[in-house]
N, C-alpha and C positions, 0 to 999 in steps of 0.2 A: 504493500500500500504506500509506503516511503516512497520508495522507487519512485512508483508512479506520480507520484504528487510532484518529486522531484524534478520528474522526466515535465510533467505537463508545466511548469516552473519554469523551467529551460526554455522549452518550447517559447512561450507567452513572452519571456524577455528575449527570446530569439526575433520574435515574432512585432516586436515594438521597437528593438535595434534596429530593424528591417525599414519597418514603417521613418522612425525618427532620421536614419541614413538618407529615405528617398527625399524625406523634406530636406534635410540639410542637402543633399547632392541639388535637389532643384533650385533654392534658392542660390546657387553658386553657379545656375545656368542660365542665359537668355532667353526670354519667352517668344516663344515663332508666332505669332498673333494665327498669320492664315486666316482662317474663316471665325477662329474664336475673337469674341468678342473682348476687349480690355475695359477695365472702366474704372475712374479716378471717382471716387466717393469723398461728397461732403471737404472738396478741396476749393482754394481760394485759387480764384482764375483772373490771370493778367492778361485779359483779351489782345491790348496792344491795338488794335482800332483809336483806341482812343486814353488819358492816362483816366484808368479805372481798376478797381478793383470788384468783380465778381463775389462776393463771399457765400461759404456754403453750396456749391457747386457738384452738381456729376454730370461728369463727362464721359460718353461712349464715346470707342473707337471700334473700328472694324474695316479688317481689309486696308487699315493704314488713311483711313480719313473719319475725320470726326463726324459719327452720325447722326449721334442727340448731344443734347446739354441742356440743362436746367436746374431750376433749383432740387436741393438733393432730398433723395425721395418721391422724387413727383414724375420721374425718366427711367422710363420702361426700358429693361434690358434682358438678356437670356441667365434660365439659372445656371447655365455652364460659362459664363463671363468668367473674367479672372477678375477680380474688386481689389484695388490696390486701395488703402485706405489714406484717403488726403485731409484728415482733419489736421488744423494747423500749421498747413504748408500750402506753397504757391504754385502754381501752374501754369507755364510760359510756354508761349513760342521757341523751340529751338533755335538757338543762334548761327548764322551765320559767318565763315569766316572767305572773304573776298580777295584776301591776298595771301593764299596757301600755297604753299612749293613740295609737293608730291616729288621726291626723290626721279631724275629723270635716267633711268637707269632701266637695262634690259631684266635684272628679277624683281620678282613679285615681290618677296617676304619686305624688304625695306618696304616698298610704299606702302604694303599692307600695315606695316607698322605706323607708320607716320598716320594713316589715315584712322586707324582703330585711336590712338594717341586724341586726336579728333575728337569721336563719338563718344567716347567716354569721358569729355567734358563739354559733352552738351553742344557740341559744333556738329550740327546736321547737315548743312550745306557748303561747299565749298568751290572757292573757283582758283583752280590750278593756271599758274602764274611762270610756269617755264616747262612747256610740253616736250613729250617726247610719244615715240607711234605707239608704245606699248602701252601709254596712255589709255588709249582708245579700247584697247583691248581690257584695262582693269574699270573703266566705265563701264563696258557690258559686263563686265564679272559684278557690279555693282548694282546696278539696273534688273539683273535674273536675279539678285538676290543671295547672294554667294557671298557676299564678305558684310562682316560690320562694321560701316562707313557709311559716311555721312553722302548726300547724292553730290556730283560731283559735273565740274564742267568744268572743260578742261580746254587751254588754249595750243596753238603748236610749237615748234620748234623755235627759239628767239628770231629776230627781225634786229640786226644793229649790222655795227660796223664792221665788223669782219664775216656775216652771213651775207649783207649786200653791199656791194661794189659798184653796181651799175644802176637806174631805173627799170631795166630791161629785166634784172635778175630779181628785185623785189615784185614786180606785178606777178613775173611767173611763180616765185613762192607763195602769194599770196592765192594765184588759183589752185598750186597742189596741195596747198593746205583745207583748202575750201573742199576742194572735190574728197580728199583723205577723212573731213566729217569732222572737223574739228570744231568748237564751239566758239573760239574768237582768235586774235591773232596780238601775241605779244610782244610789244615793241621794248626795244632797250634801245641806251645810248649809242650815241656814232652815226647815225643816220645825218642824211645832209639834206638839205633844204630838195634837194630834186628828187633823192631816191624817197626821202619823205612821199614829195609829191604822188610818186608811181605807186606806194601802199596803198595811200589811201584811197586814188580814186581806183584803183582795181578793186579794193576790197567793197566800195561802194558798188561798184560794175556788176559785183559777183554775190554781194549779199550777205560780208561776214563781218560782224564790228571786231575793232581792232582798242587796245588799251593796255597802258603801263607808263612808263618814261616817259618825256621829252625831251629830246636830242638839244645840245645845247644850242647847237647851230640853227635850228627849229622853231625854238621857242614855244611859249606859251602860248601866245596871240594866232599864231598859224596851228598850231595843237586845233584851241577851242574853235577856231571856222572851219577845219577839219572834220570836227564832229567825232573827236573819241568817245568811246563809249563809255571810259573813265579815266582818268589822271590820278595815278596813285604817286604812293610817297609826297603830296604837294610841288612833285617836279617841276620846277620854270617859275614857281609860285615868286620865291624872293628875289628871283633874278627880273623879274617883271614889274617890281620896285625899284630898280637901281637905275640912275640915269645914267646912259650916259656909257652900257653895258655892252654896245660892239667894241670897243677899248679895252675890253677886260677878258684877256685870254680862260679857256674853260677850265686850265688846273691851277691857275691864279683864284679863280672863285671859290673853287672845290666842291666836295660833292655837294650835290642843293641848295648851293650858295651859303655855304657855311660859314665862309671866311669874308665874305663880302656883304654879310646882315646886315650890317652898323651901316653901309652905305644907301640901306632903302630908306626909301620917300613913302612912309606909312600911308599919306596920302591919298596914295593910286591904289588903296585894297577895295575900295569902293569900286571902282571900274574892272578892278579885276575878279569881282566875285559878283557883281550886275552883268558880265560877258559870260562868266559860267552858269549863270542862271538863265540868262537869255537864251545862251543854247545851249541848255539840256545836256550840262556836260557832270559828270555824278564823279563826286571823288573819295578816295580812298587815299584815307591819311598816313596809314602805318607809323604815328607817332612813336607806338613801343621802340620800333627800331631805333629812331633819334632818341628817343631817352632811355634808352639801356645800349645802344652801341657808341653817338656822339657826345651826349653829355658827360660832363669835368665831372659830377659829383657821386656818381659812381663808380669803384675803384671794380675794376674785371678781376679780384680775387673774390671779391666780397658776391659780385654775382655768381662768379661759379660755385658758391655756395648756398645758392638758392635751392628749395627744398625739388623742385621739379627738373632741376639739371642731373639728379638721379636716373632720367630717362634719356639720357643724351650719350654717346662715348667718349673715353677721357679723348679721345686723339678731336674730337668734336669740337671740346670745350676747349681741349688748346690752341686748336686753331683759332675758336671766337676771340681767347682771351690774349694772344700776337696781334691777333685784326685792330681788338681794341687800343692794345697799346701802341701798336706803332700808329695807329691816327692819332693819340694826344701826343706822341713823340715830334709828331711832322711839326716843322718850324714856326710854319702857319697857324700851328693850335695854340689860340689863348681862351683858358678858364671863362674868364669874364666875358669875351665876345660870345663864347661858345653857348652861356646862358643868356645873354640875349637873344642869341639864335632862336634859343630853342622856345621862349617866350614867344619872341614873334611868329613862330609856330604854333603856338595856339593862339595867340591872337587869330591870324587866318583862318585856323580851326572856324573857331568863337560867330568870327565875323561871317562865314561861309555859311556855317547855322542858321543865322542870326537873319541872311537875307534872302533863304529858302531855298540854299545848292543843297541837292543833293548828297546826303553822307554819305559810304558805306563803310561797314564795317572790316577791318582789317589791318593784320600786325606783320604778315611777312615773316611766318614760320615755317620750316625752321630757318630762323637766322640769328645774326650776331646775339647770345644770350635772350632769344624767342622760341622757347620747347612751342610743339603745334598743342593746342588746347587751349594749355596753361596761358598763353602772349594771347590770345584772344581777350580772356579776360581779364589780362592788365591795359588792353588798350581801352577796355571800355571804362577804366577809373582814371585813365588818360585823357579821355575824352571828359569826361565828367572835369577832371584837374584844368580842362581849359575851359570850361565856363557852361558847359551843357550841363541840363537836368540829368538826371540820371532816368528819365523816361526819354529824353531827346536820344540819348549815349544807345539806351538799346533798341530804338528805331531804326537805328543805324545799320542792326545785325537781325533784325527784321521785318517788321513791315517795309524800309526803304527795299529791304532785297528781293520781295517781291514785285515792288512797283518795278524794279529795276529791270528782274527778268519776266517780266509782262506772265508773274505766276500770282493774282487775287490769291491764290488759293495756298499761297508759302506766308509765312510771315504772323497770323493773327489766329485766334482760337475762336471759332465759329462753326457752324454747321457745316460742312464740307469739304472745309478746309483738310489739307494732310496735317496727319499727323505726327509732324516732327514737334516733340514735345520735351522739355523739362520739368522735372518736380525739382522745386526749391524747399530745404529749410524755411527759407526768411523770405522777407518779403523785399525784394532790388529797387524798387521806386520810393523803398525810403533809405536804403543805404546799398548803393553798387557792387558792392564786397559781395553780398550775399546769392550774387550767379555759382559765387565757388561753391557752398554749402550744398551740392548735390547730393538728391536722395531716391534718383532714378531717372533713366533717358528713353524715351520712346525714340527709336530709329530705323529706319527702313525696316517696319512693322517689328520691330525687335523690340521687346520693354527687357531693359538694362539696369537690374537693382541695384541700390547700394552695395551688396555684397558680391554683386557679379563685377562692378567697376573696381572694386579694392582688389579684388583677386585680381583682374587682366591686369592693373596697374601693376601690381607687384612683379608678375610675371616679363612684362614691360621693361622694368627695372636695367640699367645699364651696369650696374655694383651698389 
């Protein structure tokens, strides 16, 4: 009778190790939504339409787009849903990051990492910023559903000086790029007023917008009646304040007129951000980059010591932290200018806001001391440090990103909307910090728990 009592004993704690293992295994896995339904119960919703806060909220998804929402309790859903419990947390828009750099390299595993790096902080969207043809290929890996990442658009092979030589040779690039199915065409420096010319009106001919740099030879003014489809890093932006600038050779200026701030005419920011609003030219600041690669008042030890450079390789960060140094090393680097510089950098930010251009969101990861994810959400308290609300800072990363790629349906929490979603701890329209506090990602129909994101992260881990 022992025995048996013992044996059925066994059993029963066999039998609840079993059960408690599959809970623990599943919470440590992504949920495939497919045709089950998800649902955020009695969660506080930051539509992003407009600044508001939703409270008490359930929200269905299915199939990767929001089907219902209403107040909670009152929203019919199936009893095989999975019910994520949102009381005392927030519920966003997934962020968008607009100037992301996808490793352009023949294997998969790197971009796969960079791009998981991503979705596990909350960057659902992204626009690759230096293509390569294998690109294309991890966009369909992305699109059937094959990897966790954020949706992805992706530009082709760089456009500068040492890719085109002639007019002759940028039109034709720009049609094998067009025909190859790439999503826009990235321009870098060295381009000369002619081979300019030949990009853009091919890419007009052929139907593919073009965006990044401004050549210095180029300028700003010929950029914006060009019609990019965005101006990142503020390229041409302080050189388009200085009088007096065909005088001033382009490594005299240095990069983004660094070394030549002190000589603008604040002035002309009027004219210059009434020309980008006029035509509809949408920019992407990448402040992070200037304030964690240019500015004097960060020492490149102290940044390699940030908590997210864990995910980077030492040979990575030693390269950022030589990058860093030898530009305050260069002759031309003074402390003092270098923060006016970068003031007058969010000045234009501020002012650009302020008379209805276009923001978007974006930090130029990875780059100098920018982990992909992590530089997303320092630029949005960048943005905020230059004079934005903290509801203006994440329009920036979505609703502008749908307006931008003509997608209603990316960007705001609404009935039909997709479902690229964050659950927040806190609440970011009263303090921007709190995008980090992540407590689940909805992503290409994938809901991504707290405990699924600490696990990939750790695995992630560089040392």
């Amino acid at each position: 009778m022992l025995q048996y009592a013992t044996n059925n004993l066994l059993k029963a704690a066999f039998a609840c190790f079993l059960v408690l293992f599959s809970i623990s295994s599943m919470a440590q896995e992504p949920v495939h939504s497919g045709n089950r339904e998800i649902v955020f119960r009695a969660v506080n919703v930051i539509p992003m339409d407009k600044e508001q806060v939703l409270a008490d909220q359930d929200v269905v998804v299915k199939d990767g787009v929001i089907s219902a929402m209403g107040k909670s309790g009152e929203v019919k859903y199936g009893k095989d849903a999975l019910v994520i419990n949102g009381e005392g947390k927030y519920l966003m828009p997934g962020l968008a990051e607009m100037h992301a750099h996808v490793p352009p390299v023949n294997e998969f595993e790197p971009m796969e990492e960079v791009l998981k790096l991503f979705a596990l902080n909350g960057i659902t969207t992204i626009r690759g910023m230096l293509g390569h043809p294998r690109h294309l290929e991890l966009r369909d890996k992305i699109q059937s559903g094959q990897l966790i990442s954020p949706r992805f658009y992706t530009s082709g092979p760089s456009f500068n000086g040492n890719s085109v030589k002639a007019p002759a040779e940028g039109a034709e690039m720009v049609r094998q790029q067009k025909q190859a199915g790439y999503d826009f065409l990235k321009l870098h420096p060295g381009l000369t007023p002619e081979t300019f010319a030949a990009i853009a009106s091919t890419a007009k001919e052929v139907g593919i917008p073009f965006a990044g740099h401004v050549s210095y030879d180029v300028g700003v003014w010929r950029a914006i009646e060009s019609g990019y489809a965005s101006i990142d890093h503020l390229d041409g932006f302080v050189e388009s304040l200085v009088p007096s600038l065909d005088t001033i050779p382009e490594q005299q200026a240095g990069l983004f007129a660094m070394y030549i701030a002190n000589q603008a005419d604040e002035s002309r920011i009027q004219k210059l951000v009434n020309a980008l609003r006029e035509n509809d030219i949408w920019v992407v600041p990448t402040q992070a980059l200037a304030e964690r690669w240019i500015a004097a008042d960060k020492d490149p030890e102290e940044l390699r010591q940030a908590p997210e450079m864990k995910y980077m390789t030492l040979k990575t960060l030693d390269n950022w932290t030589s990058t860093k140094r030898n530009l305050m090393q260069n002759p031309q680097y003074d402390a003092a200018k270098i923060a006016d510089y970068l003031q007058l950098r969010r000045k234009l930010i501020y002012e650009a806001n302020r008379n209805g251009v276009g923001l978007l969101l974006g930090s130029d990861a990875p780059q100098v001391f920018n982990v992909p994810g992590f530089s997303t959400h320092h630029e949005l308290k960048y943005l905020v440090d230059a004079g934005l609300s903290p509801y203006e800072a994440l329009r920036t990363g979505t609703v502008n990103v749908g307006r931008y790629l003509n997608r209603p349906d990316i960007g705001t929490i609404k009935t039909g909307a997709a479902a690229d979603l964050v659950l927040l701890a806190g609440n970011p329209l009263k303090q921007i910090e709190q995008t980090q506090q992540i407590e689940g990602v909805l992503v290409g129909k994938r809901w991504l728990p707290k405990s699924y994101i600490e696990q990939e992260l750790r695995k992630l881990q560089k040392r």
